[in-house]
C-alpha positions in Angstrom: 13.6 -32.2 -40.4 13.0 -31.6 -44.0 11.8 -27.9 -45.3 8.1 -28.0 -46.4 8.0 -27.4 -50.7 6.1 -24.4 -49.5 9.4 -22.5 -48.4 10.3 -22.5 -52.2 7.3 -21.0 -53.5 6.1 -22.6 -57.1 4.5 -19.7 -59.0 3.2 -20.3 -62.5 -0.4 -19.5 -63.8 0.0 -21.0 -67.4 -2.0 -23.7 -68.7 0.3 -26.0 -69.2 2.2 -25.3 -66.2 -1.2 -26.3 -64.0 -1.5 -29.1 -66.2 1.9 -30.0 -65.2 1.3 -29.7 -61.7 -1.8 -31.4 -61.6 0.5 -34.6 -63.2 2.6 -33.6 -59.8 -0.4 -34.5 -57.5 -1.8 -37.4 -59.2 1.8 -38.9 -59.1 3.0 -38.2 -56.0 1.0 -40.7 -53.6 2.6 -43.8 -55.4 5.6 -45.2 -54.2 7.0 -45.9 -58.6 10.0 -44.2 -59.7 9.1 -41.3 -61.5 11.4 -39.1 -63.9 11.2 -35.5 -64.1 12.3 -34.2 -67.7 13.3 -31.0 -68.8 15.0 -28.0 -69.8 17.8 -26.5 -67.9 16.8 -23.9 -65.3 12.6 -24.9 -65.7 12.9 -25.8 -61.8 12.4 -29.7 -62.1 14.2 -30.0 -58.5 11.5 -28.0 -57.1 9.0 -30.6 -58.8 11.2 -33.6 -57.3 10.8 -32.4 -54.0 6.8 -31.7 -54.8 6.5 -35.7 -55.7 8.1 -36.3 -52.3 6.1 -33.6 -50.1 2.6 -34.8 -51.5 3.0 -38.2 -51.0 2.7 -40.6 -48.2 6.4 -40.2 -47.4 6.1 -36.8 -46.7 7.5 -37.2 -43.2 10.5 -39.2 -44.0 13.4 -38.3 -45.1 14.2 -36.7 -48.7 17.4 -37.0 -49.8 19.2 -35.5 -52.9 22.6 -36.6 -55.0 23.7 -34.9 -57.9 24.7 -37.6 -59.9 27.3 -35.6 -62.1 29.5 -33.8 -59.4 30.5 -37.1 -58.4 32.9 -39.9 -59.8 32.0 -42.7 -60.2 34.0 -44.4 -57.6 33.0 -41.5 -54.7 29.1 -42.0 -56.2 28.8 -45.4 -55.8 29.8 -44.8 -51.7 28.0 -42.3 -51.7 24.7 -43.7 -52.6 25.4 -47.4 -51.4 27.9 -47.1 -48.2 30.8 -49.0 -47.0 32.3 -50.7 -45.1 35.3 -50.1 -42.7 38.6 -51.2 -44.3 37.0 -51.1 -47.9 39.1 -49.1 -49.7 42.2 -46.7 -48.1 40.8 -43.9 -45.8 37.4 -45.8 -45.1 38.7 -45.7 -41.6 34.4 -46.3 -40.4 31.7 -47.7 -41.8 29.4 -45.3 -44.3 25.8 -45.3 -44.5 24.9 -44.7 -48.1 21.8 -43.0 -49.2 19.6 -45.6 -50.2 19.9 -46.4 -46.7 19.1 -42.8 -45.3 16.2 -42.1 -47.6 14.5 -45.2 -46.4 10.8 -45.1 -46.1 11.4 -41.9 -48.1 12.9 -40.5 -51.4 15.4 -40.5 -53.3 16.8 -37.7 -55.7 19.1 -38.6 -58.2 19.4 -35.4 -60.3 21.4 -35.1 -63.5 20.8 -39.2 -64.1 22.0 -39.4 -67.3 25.6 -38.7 -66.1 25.6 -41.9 -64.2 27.6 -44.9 -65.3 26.7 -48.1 -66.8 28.0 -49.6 -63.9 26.1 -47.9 -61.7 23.0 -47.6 -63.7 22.8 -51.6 -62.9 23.4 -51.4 -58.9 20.7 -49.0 -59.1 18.3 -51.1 -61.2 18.9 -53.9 -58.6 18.3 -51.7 -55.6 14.8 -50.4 -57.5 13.8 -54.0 -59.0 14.6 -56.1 -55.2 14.8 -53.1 -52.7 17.9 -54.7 -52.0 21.8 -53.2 -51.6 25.2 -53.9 -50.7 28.0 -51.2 -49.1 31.1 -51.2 -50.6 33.2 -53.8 -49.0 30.5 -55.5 -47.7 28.9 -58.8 -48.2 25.6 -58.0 -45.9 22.6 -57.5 -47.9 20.7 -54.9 -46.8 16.8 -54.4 -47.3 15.8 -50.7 -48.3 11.8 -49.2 -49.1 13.2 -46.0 -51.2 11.4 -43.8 -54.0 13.3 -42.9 -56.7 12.8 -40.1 -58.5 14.9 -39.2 -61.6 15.7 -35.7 -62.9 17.6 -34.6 -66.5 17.5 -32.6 -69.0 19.3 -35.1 -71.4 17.0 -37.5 -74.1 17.1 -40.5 -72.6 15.4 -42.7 -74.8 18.0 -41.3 -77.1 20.7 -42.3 -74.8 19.3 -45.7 -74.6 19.2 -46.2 -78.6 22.9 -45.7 -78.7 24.1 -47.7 -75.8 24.7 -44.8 -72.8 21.6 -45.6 -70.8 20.5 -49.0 -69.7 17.0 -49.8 -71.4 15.8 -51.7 -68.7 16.7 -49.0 -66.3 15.0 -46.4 -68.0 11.7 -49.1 -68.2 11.9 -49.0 -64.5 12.2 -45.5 -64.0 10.0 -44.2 -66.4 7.0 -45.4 -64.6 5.8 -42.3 -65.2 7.5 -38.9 -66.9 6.8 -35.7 -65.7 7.9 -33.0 -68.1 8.7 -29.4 -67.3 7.8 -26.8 -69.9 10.0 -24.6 -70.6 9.4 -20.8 -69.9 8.8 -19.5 -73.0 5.8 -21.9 -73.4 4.5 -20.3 -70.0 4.7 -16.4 -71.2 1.6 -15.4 -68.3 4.1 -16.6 -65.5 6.6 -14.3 -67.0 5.8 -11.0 -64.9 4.3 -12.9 -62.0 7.7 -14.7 -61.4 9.5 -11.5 -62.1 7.4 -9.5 -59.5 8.4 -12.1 -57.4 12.3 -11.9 -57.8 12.3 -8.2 -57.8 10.3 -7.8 -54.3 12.7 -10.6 -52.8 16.0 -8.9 -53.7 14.2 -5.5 -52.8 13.8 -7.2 -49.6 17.2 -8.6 -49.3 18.2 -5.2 -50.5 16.3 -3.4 -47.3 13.8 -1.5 -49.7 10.8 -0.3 -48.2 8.8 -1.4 -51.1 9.4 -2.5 -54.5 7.9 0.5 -57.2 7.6 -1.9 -60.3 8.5 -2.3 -63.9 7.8 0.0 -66.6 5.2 -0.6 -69.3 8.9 -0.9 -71.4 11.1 -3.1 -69.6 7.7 -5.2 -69.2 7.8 -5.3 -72.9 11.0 -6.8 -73.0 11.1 -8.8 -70.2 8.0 -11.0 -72.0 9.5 -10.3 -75.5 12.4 -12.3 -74.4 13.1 -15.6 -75.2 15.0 -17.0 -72.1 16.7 -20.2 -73.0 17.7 -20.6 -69.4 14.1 -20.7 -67.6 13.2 -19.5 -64.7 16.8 -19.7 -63.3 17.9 -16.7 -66.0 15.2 -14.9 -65.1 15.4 -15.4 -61.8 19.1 -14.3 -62.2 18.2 -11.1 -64.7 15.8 -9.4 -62.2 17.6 -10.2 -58.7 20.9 -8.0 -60.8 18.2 -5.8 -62.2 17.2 -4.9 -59.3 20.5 -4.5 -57.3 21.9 -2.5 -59.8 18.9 0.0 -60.2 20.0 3.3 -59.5 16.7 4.6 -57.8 15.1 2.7 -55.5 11.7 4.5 -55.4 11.1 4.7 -59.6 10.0 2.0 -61.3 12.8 -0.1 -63.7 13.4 0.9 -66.4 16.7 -0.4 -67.1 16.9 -4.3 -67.5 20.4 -6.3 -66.8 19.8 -9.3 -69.2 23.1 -10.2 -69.8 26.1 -9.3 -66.9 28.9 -9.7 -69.6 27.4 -6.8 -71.8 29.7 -4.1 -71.8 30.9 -1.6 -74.9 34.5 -2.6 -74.5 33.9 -6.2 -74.9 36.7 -7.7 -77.0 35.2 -9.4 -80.1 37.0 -13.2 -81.2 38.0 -12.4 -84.7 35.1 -15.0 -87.2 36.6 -15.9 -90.3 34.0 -14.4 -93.0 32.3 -12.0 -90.3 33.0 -8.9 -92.1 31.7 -10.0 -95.7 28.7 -12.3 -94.0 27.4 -8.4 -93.0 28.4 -6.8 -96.3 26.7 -10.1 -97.8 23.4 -9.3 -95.9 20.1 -9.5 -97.9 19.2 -6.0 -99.0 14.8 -5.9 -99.4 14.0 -5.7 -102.8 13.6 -2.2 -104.5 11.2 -0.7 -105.5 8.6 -1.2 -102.8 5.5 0.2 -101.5 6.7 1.0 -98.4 3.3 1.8 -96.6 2.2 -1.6 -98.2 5.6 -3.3 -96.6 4.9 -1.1 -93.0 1.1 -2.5 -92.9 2.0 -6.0 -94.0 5.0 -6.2 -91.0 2.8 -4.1 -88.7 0.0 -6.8 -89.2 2.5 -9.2 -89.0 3.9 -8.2 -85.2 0.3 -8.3 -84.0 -0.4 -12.0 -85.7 2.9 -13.1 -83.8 2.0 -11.8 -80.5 -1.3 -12.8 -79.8 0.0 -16.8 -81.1 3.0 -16.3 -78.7 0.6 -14.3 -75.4 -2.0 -17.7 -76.2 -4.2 -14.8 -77.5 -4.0 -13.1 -73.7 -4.7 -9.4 -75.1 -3.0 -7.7 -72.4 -0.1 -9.7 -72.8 0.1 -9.4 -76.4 -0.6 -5.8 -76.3 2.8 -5.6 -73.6 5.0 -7.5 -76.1 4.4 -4.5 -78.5 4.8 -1.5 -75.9 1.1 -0.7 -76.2 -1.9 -0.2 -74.5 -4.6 -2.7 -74.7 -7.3 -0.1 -76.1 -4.1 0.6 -78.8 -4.0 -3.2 -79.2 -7.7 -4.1 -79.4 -8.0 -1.1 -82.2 -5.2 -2.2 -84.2 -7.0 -5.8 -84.3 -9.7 -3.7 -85.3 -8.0 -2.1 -88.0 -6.5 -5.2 -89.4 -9.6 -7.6 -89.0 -7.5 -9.7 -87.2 -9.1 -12.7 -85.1 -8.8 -12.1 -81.5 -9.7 -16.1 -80.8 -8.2 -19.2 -81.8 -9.8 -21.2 -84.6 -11.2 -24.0 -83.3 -9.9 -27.6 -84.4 -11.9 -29.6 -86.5 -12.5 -32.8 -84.6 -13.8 -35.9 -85.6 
């Protein structure tokens, strides 16, 4: 039996994270291929398995390959069988997984790693619902769902010759693309509430006591080019490695190589790049230059919070009465300017 999506909780709040979602739903009750685009670590294998649990085929089977832990040969059994006798040590016959996801799904994550060779077996299997095992000269009727996951350009890919374009026009019946975390800043702390109390859990805490208002900060000041899985992996060893179980963190383990006896690799240059570094121009009005920067930090983080004020305001390490009277002092909008429409 296959685990409901809801036993992997999706937690986002962001605009164009429900946008992304609602894409999900209208998708999912078609039976087209549909690819699933995006970053590394942005969770697009929890939105695979969405496409499958909303649809029609939620009862049948789901089944997922990742397409680049496999070789070529071993993928193409793998997703098409074979036959006894077809190659040494296919002792019995295999059923492939077009054949086991049918009247269901099929997952083929990390698709741009497949091979040209492949990439046309699959095309046939998508454009006639038909397939052959290895070895074998039956041909074998399948109903299957593809859906495609990456993080590569494919259309790129295609241009140059490492993707079949007819594939991809088959598969990109529709694209659902993942945003990235940093476009999703007021999932940030929701998501991270959400590691924390699991591993608190895990750890057998009674409870979990929180974040301070500073590693809040920095948790949304962060940039996290890895997604939800970084995050996911910075507050689950945040959390282990807190040192008091009942005080809120204060303490965040970003990176687990960060140590002050890490050797440096010696960088050509490194040593006059520093002593090169642009020096500000002297003299200055230096409460001019402090306003001006000030103003500057405040500009920044309401464009980055989507002008959420209490997020904004936590990206700076203040309060949102100190945030709402800097924007006072400043005459800074608080709203975005409308676009001019014709």
């Amino acid at each position: 039996m296959n685990a409901h999506p809801q036993s992997q909780q999706i937690i986002g709040e962001a605009p164009v994270f429900l946008e992304m979602l609602e894409h999900v739903s209208r998708a999912a009750p078609l039976s087209k291929p549909v690819l699933v685009v995006g970053e590394r670590g942005t969770g697009k294998e929890l939105i695979a398995s969405r496409l499958h649990f909303l649809s029609e085929r939620w009862e049948q089977r789901v089944v997922k390959v990742n397409c680049a832990a496999l070789t070529e040969s071993i993928l193409e059994s793998e997703l098409f069988g074979h036959e006894a006798g077809a190659f040494t040590g296919a002792a019995t016959t295999h059923v492939g997984h077009f054949e086991r996801a049918d009247n269901g799904t099929l997952i083929l994550d990390e698709l741009a790693t497949i091979s040209l060779r492949m990439q046309e077996k699959i095309l046939r299997a998508i454009e006639y619902g038909e397939i052959q095992r290895v070895g074998g000269s039956e041909t074998l009727r399948v109903d299957v769902r593809i859906v495609g996951s990456t993080n590569a350009d494919l259309q790129k890919l295609a241009a140059e010759g490492k993707f079949r374009k007819d594939l991809l026009d088959r598969l990109a019946f529709d694209v659902v693309n993942v945003p990235p975390l940093r476009e999703r800043v007021e999932d940030i702390m929701p998501l991270a509430h959400a590691f924390a109390i699991n591993m608190a859990s895990e750890l057998k805490w009674s409870y979990f006591p929180g974040f301070s208002s500073r590693a809040s900060s920095a948790l949304l000041r962060n940039k996290w080019p890895g997604n939800v899985r970084e995050l996911k992996n910075s507050i689950e060893r945040t959390v282990y490695r807190a040192s008091d179980p009942e005080k809120p963190i204060t303490k965040l383990s970003l990176d687990p190589f960060d140590t002050p006896y890490r050797v440096e690799s010696a960088e050509p240059g490194r040593e006059s790049m520093s002593r090169n570094r642009a020096t500000p121009l002297l003299p200055a009005d230096l409460k001019q230059r402090l306003l001006d920067t000030e103003k500057e930090l405040l500009t920044a983080a309401l464009e980055k919070s989507r002008f959420n004020q209490r997020i904004a305001a936590d990206m700076l390490n203040l309060s949102y009465h100190q945030f709402r009277g800097k924007l006072r002092k400043f005459a800074i909008r608080s709203k975005p300017e409308r676009n001019q429409t014709a």
